[in-house]
N, C-alpha and C positions, 0 to 999 in steps of 0.2 A: 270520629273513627270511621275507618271505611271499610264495606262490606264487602269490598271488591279485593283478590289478590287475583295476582296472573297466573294464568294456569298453561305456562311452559314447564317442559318436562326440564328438571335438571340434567344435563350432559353427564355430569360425574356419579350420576346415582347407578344402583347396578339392577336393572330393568332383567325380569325372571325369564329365564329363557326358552319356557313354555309358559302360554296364559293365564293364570289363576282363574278361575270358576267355582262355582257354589261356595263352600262354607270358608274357600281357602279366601275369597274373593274378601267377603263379606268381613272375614275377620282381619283383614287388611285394612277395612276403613275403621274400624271400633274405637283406634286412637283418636281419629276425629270427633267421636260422638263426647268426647272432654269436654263442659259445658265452662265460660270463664261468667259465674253469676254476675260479675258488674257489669261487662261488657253487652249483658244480655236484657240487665234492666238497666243501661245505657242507651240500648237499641227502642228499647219500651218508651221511656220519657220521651227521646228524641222524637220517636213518630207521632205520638198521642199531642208533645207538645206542637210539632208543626202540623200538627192537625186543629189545635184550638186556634193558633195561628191564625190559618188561612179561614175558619168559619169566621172569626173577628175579623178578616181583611173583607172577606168578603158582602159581611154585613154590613159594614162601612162604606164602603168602594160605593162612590154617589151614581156609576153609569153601569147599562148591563155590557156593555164590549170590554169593562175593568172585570165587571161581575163571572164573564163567560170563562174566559179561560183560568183564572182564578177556581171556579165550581171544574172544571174538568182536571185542571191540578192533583184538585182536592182530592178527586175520585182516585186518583191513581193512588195516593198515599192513604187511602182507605182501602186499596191492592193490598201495599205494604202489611199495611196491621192488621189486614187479614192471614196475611204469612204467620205474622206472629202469632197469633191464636192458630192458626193453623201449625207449628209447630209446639206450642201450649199443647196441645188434644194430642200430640204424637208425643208427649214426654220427651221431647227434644230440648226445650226452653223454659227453665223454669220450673222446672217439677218439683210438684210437692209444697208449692207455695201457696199460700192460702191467697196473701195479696193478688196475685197474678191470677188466681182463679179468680177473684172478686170482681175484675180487672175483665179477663177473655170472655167469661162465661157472658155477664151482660153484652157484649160486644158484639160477639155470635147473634146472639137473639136479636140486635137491632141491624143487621147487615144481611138478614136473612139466613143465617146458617147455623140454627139452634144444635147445642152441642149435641143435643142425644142422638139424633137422626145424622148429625155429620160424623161421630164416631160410628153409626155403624157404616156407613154405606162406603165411609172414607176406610175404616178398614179391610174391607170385603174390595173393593178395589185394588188395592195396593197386594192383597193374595192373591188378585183372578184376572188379570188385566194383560190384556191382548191375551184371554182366551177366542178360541171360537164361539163358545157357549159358553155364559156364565158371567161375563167380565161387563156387562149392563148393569149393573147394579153400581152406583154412583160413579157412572159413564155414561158414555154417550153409545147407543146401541148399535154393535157393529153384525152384520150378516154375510156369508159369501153368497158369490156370485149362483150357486147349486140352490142354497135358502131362496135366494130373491127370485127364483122361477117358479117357485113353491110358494111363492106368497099372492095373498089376494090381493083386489085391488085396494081394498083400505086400506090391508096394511101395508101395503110398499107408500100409500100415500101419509101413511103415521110414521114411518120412519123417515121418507124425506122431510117430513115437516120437522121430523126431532131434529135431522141435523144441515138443516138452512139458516143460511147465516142470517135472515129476520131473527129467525129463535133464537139467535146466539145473539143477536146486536137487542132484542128487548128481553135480554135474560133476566132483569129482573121480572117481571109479571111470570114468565115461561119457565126458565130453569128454577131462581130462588122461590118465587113466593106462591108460586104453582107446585114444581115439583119438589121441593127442598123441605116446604113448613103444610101448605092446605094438604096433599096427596099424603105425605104423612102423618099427620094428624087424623085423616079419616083412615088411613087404613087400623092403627093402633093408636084410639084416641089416651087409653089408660097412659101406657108405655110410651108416647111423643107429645107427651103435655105440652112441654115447650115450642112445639112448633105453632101450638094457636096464640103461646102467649107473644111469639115474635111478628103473628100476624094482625093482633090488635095493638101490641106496641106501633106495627107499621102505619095502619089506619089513624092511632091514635095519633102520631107526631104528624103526620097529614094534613090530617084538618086540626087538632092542637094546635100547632105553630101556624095555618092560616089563617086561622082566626086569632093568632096573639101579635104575630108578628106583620100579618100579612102573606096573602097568596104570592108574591112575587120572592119576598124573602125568604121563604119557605122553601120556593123553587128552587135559587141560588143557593141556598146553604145548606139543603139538605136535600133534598128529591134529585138534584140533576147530579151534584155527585154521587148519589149510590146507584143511579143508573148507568152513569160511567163503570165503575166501580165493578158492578153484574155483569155489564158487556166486556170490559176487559178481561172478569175471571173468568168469563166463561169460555172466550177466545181462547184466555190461557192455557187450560183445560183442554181445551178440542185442539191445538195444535201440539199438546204434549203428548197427544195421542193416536193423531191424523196426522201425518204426511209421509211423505214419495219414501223414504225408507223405512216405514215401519214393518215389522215380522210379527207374524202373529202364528202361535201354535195350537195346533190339537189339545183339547184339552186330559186327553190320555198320556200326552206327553211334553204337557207344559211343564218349563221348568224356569225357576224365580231368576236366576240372574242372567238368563239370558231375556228373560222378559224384561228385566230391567236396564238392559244396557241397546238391548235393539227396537224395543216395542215402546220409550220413552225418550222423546229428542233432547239434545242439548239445544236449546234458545241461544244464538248469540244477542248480547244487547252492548251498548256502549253502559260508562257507569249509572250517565243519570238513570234510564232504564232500567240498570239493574239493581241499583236503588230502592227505584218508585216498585219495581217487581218484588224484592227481598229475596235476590238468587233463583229464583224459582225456575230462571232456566237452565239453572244444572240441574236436571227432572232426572236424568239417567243414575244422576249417584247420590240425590231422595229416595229417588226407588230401591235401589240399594241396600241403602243403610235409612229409612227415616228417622233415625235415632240423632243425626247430627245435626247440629244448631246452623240455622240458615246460614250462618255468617262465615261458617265453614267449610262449605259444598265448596268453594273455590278454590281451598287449600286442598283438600281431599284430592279433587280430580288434579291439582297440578302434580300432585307427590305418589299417586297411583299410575302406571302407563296405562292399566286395561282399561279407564277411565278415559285417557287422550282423545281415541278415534269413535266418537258417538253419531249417531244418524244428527243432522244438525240442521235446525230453521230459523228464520230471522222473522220480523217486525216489518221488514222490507213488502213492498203491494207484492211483487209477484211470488211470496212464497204465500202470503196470506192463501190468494187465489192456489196457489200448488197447495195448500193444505186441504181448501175448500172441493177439490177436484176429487180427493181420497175418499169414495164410497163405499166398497163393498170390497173384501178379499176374494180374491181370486186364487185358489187351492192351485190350481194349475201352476201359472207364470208365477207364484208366492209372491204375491205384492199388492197390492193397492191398486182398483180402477172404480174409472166412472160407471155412471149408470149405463145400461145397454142402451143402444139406442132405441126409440119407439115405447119405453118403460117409464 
């Protein structure tokens, strides 16, 4: 099955001839959110099974140049089924099933993203995102250009550090197993238990598997794909959020669906890509509605118009870099710029 449908607007369909916004918007996608349960624990087998897959191929594979891209494969469809769990926690996919919890919940905690702490923070997001204030909270911390005059020197040095692509390319130590599982943990050790248990899982499969299998096969089979795996989500993440047309509002006057249609890019990807991603870069009509099953966001936006014309980035170097360039709001010109110079 494919996760992919085109998303051209029908010629014969009768497009509203003012825009839909707020509840009228939102209730326009709700037929989407129709879950088909086979097709969804179709999507489950398929990934989990090309995922035993490729750790057998890769365990196998007698040279590290079979081993390498093979381990980075790997990571990307550890992307994937992280979607799926990611959609699991949104009652998108799957709800209500005890299997499929059996299934995500341990998943979460070995990929770094222990469910208790990624329900809250993934919630509080998806309310407060591309606020001015407020929208750091399981984001990536944005300031305008007025804040960053106002800040000391530490902290303008802690926020560039948050959001430098080192910190995003070794996201797993920095974003997952720093900020995702230990900083929660210590803040409410009671209330995010899970985050130490996904930090000694980590440790444990570490040297576990070094010592059973060996330091090298350890590497390939597990370690280098979930650093793939971190650096991609976390990219993912920073470009759904950062680039050259994002809009961001007052938070006196933030309002959800235009946060979601302007302040969340559409990703173009080809299929393999969108695959290995599980749609993720239709972020604008997740944002939306995250009630609809990954495999839907593509029918959604093709059968909606207000969905069509989204701010839009690619996988391409020079958008990576145009995303990398987006630091700081500027209230003025309303858009996105680099650092002042001399700062």
């Amino acid at each position: 099955m494919s996760d992919a449908v085109s998303h051209e607007v029908d010629p014969s369909s009768d497009a509203p001839a003012e825009p839909r916004r707020g509840r009228e918007l939102i209730a326009a996608t709700k037929p989407f959110q129709k879950e088909n349960r086979a097709r969804s624990w179709f999507h489950v087998f398929e990934t989990f099974g090309v995922m035993a897959g490729l750790t057998a191929a890769i365990y196998l594979a007698p040279y590290w140049y079979v081993r390498l891209p093979l381990a980075v494969l790997q990571g990307l469809v550890v992307v994937r089924a992280f979607i799926l769990y990611h959609d699991f926690m949104h009652n998108s996919l799957l709800r209500g099933s005890t299997l499929a919890k059996l299934i995500f919940y341990p998943y979460g905690v070995l990929v770094l993203t222990p469910p208790k702490v990624w329900r809250q923070t993934h919630n509080y997001h998806h309310a407060h995102t591309a606020k001015i204030v407020g929208s750091h909270v399981g984001s990536y911390l944005m300031v305008t250009t007025d804040m960053w005059q106002e800040m000391s020197g530490k902290e303008r040095f802690m926020y560039k550090l948050i959001r430098h692509p080192l910190t995003i390319a070794v996201g797993y130590f920095t974003i997952f197993l720093y900020g995702m599982c230990a900083s929660s943990f210590l803040r409410n050790p009671r209330k995010n238990w899970d985050s130490a248990v996904s930090i000694v899982v980590a440790f444990g499969l570490l040297f576990g598997l070094g010592f059973t299998i060996g330091f090298w096969n350890m590497f390939f089979v597990y370690w280098l794909p979930l650093m793939v795996a971190t650096a991609a989500g976390a990219y993912l993440f920073y470009a759904q959020h950062n680039f050259p047309d994002l809009h961001v509002q007052n938070r006196g006057e933030w309002e959800y669906t235009r946060a979601a249609l302007e302040s969340s890019s559409y990703m173009k990807t080809g299929p393999i890509m969108g695959w290995l991603t599980g749609n993720i870069g239709y972020h604008h009509v997740h944002h939306l509605n995250p009630g609809i099953p990954f495999y839907r966001l593509p029918e959604a936006m093709a059968a909606i118009p207000e969905l069509q014309n989204p701010p839009t980035t690619t996988l391409w170097p020079r958008d990576v870099v145009a995303c990398f360039q987006q630091k700081l709001w500027d209230i003025e010109s309303q858009r996105m710029v680099g650092y002042p110079k001399g700062t």
